[in-house]
C-alpha positions in Angstrom: -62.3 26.6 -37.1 -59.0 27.4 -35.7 -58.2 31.0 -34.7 -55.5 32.3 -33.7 -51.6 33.9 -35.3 -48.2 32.5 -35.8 -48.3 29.5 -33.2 -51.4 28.7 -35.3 -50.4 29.9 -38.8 -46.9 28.0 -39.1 -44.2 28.6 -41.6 -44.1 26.8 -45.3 -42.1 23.8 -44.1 -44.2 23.4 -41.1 -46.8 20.4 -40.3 -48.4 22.8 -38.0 -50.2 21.5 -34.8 -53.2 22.4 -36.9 -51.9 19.0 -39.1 -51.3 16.8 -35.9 -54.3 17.9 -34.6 -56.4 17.1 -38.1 -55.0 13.5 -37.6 -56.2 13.1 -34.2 -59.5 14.0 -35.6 -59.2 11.0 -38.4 -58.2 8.6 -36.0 -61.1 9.1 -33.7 -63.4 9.4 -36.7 -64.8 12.4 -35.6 -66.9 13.8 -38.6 -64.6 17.1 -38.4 -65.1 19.4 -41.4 -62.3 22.1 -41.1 -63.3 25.7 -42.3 -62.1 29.1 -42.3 -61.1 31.4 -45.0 -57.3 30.3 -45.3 -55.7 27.2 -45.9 -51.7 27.7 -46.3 -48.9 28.4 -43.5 -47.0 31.6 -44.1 -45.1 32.2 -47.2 -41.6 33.5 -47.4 -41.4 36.9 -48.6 -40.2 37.0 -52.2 -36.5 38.6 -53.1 -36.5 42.1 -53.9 -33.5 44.8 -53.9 -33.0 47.2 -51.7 -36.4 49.9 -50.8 -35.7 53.5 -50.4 -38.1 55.4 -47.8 -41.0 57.3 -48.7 -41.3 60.7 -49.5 -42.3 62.6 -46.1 -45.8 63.5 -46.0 -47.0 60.4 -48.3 -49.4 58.8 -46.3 -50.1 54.8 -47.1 -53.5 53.5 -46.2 -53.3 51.1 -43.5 -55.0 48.0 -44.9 -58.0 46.8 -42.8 -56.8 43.1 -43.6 -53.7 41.0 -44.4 -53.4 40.1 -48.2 -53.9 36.4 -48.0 -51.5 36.0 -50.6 -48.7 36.3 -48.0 -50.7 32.9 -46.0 -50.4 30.4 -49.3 -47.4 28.7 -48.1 -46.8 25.4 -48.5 -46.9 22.2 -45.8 -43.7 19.8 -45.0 -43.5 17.9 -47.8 -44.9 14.3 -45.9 -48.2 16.1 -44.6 -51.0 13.8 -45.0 -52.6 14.7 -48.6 -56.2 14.9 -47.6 -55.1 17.7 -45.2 -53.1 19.8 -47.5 -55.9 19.0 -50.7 -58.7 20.4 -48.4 -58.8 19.8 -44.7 -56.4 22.6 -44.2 -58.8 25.6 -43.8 -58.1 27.9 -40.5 -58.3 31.5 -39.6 -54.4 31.6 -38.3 -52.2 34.8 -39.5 -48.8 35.4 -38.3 -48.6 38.8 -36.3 -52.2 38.6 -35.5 -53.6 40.2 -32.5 -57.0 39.3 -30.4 -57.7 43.0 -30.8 -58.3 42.8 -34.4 -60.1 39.6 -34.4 -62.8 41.0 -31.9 -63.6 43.1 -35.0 -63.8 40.4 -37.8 -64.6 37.2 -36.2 -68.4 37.9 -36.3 -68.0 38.7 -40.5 -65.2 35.8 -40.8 -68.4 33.6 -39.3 -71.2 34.8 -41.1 -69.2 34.5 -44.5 -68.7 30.7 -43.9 -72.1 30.6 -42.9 -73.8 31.6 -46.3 -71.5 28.7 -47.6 -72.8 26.9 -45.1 -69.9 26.3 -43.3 -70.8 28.0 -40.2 -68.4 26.5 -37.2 -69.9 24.8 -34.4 -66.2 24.9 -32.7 -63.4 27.2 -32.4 -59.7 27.0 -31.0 -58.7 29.8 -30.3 -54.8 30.7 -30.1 -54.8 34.7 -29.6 -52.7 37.0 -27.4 -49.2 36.5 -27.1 -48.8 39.8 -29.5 -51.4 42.0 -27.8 -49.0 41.6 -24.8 -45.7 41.3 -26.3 -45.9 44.1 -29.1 -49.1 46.1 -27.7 -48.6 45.8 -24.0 -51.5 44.7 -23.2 -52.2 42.7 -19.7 -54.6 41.9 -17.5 -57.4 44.1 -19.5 -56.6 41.9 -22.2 -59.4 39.1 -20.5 -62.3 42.2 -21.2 -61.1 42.1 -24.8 -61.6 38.3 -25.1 -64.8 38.4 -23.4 -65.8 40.7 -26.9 -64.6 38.0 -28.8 -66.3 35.0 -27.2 -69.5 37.6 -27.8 -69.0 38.5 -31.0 -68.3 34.6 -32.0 -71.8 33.9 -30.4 -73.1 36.4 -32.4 -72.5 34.6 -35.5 -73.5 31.3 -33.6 -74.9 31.7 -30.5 -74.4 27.6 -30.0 -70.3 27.4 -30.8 -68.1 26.0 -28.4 -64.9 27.4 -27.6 -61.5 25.8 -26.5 -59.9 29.3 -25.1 -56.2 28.5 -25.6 -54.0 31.0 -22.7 -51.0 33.3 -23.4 -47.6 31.1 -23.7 -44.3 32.3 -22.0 -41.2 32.5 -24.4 -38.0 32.4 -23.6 -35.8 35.1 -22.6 -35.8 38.2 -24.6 -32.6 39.8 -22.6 -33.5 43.5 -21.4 -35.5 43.9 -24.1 -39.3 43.8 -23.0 -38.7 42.7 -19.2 -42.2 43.0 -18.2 -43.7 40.5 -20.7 -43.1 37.5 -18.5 -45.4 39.0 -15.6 -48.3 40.3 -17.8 -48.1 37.1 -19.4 -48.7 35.1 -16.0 -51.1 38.0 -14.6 -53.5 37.7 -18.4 -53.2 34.0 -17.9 -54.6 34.0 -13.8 -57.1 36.5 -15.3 -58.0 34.3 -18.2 -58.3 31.3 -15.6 -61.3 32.9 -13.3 -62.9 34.2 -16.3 -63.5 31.9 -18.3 -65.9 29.6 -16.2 -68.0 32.9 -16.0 -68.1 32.5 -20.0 -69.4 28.5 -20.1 -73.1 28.1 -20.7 -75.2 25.2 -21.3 -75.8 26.2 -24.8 -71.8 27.1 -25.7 -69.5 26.1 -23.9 -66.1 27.5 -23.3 -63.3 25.3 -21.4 -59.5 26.8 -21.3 -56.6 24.8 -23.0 -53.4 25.4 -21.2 -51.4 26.3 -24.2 -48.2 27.6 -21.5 -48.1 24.2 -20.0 -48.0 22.2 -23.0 -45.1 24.5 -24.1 -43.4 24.8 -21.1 -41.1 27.5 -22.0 -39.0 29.1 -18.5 -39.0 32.8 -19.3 -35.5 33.2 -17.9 -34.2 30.2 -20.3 -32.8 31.0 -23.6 -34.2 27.7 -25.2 -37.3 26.0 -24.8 -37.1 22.3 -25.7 -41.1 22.7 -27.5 -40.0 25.4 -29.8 -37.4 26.6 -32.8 -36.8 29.7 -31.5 -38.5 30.3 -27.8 -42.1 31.0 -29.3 -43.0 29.2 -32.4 -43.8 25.5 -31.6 -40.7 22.9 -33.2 -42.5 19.7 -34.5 -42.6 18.3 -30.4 -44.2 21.6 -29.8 -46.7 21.0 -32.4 -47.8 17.5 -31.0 -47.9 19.3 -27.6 -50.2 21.8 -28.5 -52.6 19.1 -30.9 -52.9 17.3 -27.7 -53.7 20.5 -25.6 -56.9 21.0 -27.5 -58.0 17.6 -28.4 -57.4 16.5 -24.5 -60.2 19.5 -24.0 -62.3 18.7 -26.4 -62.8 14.8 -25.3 -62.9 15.7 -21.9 -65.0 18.9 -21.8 -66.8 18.5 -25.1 -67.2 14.8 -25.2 -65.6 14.7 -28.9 -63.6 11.4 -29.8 -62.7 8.1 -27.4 -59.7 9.4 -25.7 -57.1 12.3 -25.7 -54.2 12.9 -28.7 -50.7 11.4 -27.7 -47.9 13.1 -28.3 -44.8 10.2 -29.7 -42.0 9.8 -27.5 -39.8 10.6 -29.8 -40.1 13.4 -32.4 -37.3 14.1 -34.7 -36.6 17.5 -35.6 -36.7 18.9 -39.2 -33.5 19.3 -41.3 -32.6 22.6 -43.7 -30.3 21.9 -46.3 -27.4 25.1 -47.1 -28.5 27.2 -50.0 -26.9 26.2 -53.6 -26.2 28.0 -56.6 -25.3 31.3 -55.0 -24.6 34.3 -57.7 -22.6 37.2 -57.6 -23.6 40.9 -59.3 -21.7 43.6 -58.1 -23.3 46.3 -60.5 -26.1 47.9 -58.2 -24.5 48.3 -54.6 -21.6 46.7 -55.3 -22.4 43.5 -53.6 -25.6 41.5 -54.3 -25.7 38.0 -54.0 -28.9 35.4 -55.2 -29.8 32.0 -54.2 -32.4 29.7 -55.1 -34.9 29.4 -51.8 -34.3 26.8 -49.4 -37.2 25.1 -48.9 -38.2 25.5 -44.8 -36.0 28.0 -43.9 -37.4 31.3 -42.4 -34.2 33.4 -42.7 -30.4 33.3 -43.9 -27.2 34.4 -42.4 -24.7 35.8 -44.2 -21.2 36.2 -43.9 -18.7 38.3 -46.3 -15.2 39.0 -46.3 -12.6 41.5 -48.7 -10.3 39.2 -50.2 -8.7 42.2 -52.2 -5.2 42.3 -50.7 -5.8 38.9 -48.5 -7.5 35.3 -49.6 -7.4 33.8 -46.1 -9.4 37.1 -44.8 -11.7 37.3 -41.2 -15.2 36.4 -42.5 -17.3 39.2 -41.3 -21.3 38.6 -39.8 -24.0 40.4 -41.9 -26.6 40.1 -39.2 -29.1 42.9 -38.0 -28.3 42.9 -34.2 -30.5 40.4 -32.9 -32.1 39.4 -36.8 -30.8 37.6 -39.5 -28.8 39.3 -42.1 -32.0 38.9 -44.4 -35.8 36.9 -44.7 -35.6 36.3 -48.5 -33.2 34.6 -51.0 -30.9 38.1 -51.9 -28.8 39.9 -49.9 -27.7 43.4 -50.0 -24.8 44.7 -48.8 -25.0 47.9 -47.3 -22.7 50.7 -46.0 -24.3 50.7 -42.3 -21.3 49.5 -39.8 -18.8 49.3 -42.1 -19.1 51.7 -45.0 -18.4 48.8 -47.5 -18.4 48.0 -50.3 -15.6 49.9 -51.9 -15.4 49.9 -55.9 -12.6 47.6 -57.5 -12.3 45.9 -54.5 -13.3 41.3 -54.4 -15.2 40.6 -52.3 -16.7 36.9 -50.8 -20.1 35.8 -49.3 -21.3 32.9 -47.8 -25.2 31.9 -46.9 -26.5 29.4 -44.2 -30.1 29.0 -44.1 -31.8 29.3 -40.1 -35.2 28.7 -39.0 -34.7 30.0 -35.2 -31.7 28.3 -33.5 -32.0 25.3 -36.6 -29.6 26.1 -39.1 -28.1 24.7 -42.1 -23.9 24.2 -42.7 -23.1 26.9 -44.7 -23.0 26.8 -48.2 -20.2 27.5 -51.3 -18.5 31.0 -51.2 -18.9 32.8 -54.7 -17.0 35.8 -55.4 -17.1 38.9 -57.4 -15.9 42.8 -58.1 -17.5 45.4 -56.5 -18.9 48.4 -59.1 -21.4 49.7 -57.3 -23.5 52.4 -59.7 -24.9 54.1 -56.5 -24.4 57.9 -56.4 -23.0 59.6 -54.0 -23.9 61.8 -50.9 -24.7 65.6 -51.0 -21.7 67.4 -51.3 -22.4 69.2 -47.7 -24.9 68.7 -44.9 -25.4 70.9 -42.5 -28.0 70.6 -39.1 -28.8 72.7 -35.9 -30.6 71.8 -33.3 -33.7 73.0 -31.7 -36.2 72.1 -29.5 -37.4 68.4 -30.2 -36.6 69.5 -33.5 -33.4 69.5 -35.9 -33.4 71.9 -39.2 -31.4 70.5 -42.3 -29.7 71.7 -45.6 -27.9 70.2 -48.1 -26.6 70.5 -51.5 -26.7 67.7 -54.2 -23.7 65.7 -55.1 -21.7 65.4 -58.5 -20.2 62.7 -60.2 -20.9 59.4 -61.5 -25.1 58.7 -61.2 -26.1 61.3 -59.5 -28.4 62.5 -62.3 -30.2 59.0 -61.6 -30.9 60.2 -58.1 -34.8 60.1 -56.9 -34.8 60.1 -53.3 -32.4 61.4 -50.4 -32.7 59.4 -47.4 -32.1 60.6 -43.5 -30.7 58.6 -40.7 -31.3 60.0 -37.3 -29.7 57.9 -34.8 -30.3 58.1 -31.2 -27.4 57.2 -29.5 -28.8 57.4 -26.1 -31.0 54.2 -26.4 -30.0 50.6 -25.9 -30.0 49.5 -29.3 -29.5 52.9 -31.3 -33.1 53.9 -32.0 -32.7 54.9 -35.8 -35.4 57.1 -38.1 -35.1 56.9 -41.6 -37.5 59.7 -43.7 -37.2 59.8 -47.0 -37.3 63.5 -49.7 -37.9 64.2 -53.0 -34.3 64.6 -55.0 -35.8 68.0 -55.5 -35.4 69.1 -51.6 -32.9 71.0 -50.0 -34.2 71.7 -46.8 -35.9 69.6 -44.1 -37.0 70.0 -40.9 -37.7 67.0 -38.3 -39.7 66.5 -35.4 -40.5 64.5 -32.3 -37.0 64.0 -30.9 -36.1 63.7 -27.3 -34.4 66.6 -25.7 -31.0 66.3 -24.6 -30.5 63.0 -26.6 -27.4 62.6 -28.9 -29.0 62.5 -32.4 -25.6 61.3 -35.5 -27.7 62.5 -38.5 -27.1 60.7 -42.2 -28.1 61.5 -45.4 -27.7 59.7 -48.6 -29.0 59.2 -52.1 -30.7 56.3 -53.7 -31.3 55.6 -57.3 -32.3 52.7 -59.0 -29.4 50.7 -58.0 -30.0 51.3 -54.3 -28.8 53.3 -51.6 -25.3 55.2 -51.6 -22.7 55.5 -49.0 -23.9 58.5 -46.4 -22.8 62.1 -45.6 -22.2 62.6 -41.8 -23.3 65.4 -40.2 -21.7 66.2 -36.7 -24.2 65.1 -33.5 -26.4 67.2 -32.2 -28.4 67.2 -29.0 -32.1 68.7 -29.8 -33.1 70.9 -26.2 
């Protein structure tokens, strides 16, 4: 079984090393029967229009697991059949962290098990987000020593190929001690596991970071699509990670995976049959999926008064301007759209630094049936805290309103640090906590019906003490 989160999971369009490393196993005719309780990559999330915040004080339950609904995604269409109609079963999530598999790892296990598909082997890929999201290090080794328990708990013969922590490229300023915790889990992980090995289940370490070979001070890596997620040479590198450990520590096949000499990169076509609807924020534009791609850019230009107009970038900082086929143009930056005026957009689909030409412009009117912002906003400043009052707008859909929004934007960190708390269109009042004294906070409010969110009301900044 094959354990681990994104590197492992893949992306519908993907082969997945999981898929180069199932046809090693067919050429060696190794009697390999994968299991696990998954079997797709990760699947796109589906359109949807814009989502206003929740009420304050709602409360969602975390959920303990992933809906596996979101892992049904679909393999490169030229993936052996036999792998996709059934050898495709893993225990791969994108986002997953070691942490939480220490917890289900021994149920995962025992479920095969009463179908009697207990695993007698397990790759394990886990880590990279306890580090780069948690900020986790060398403690990190303790928590895979758990797992490796609990695992032998469910079987207390499975062997284990312990994959370590791959660097990714440069991330800029942001996180700048990942690169060392990564090296210092991975020397940890190094002397450790030998203490793990017994006679009885084994456990040999797969040097996941040198078959990637990604400099943490580059800003590409030549193994991966976006400085993390292996490309399809990435993927042969890491099949033949694991299969060179388990032939050499495990004794399984006649000789090591190869990785081709060549490996030619995948190929995203632009999105087609864009459509234009300016009736709900005044610019929403559809598009059919594009099969493989991850993410879209988006560009978008007023052509009211000029045809020939600067096309304009739609992206979120460092993210795409959405992860779904439907974009929404919103206010933030620019306070567009503005009613009665034309406006064009453009779509290229991306999957990391791959990315399509872009596609056909289409073009529409903006009539956005938003409402708009309270009439007045007023906010003072305490300690850690600011106090708000406002009073609802009039005009055009404002008696569709069902939720005032607040932006608090702290404009002392690197990248504007933003909260967004949502009210019932019955408050007036509201009163926020947990700020940082003597930070700069620019406070926003607007309304949102069902068409989406409307243009904001700025209150001057204030600087909580």
């Amino acid at each position: 079984m094959i354990v681990g989160d994104s590197i492992s999971n893949g992306y519908e369009g993907d082969h997945t090393w999981r898929h180069r490393f199932w046809q090693w196993s067919q050429q060696q005719q190794w009697p390999a029967k994968f299991v696990g309780p998954l079997t797709g990559t990760a699947k796109p999330e589906d359109p949807h229009p814009p989502v206003a915040p929740a009420p304050r004080k709602r409360v969602q339950p975390e959920a303990s697991e992933p809906d596996p609904h979101q892992f049904t995604g679909v393999y490169a269409k030229d993936v052996d059949a036999a792998f996709s109609n059934g050898g495709s079963a893993h225990y791969a999530m994108w986002g997953r962290q070691l942490g939480q598999d220490v917890k289900t790892i021994k149920p995962v296990m025992d479920g095969l098990k009463a179908k009697q598909q207990l695993p007698d082997v397990l790759l394990v890929e886990l880590g990279f987000n306890d580090i780069g999201w948690r900020g986790a290090g060398v403690g990190l080794v303790d928590t895979m020593r758990h797992f490796i328990n609990q695992a032998r708990a469910a079987n207390p013969n499975v062997a284990i190929a312990l994959a370590n922590v791959p660097h990714r490229t440069t991330l800029g300023g942001a996180n700048p001690q990942l690169p060392q915790r990564i090296t210092d889990y991975n020397a940890a992980l190094a002397k450790a596991t030998p203490t793990w090995d017994t006679d009885t289940s084994p456990v040999a370490l797969v040097d996941l970071d040198g078959a990637l070979g990604c400099d943490p001070n580059a800003t590409t890596c030549a193994t991966t699509y976006d400085g993390l997620h292996p490309n399809p040479l990435g993927e042969y590198r890491i099949a033949a990670a694991f299969g060179a450990v388990l032939h050499k520590k495990f004794g399984i096949g006649s000789e090591s995976p190869r990785v081709p000499g060549t490996v030619p990169d995948r190929q995203i076509g632009p999105p087609t049959g864009l459509a234009f609807d300016g009736t709900q924020q005044g610019v929403t534009v559809t598009w059919p999926k594009v099969f493989g791609a991850h993410a879209y850019d988006v560009q978008w230009r007023d052509i009211t008064t000029d045809k020939e107009a600067a096309w304009h970038g739609a992206d979120r900082g460092p993210w795409p301007a959405t992860s779904f086929n439907r974009w929404d143009q919103s206010w933030q930056f620019n306070n567009e759209p503005y009613d009665g005026h034309t406006y064009q957009v453009r779509v290229r689909a991306t999957s990391g630094g791959l990315k399509s030409p872009w596609s056909e412009p289409v073009s529409g009117v903006a009539h956005p049936s938003t409402a708009g912002p309270p009439t007045t906003l007023t906010v003072n400043a305490g300690t850690g805290w600011v106090d708000l009052a406002w009073t609802p707008p009039t005009g055009p859909h404002t008696d569709t309103i069902n939720r005032y929004a607040l932006w608090a934007y702290d404009e002392d960190t690197p990248t504007v640090v933003s909260r967004v708390i949502g009210y019932k269109p019955s408050a007036r009042t509201a009163h926020v906590t947990g700020l940082t004294p003597g930070h700069h906070y620019r406070v926003f409010m607007c309304t949102w019906n069902a068409a989406g969110e409307g243009k904001p009301r700025i209150a001057n900044t204030v600087v909580p003490n």
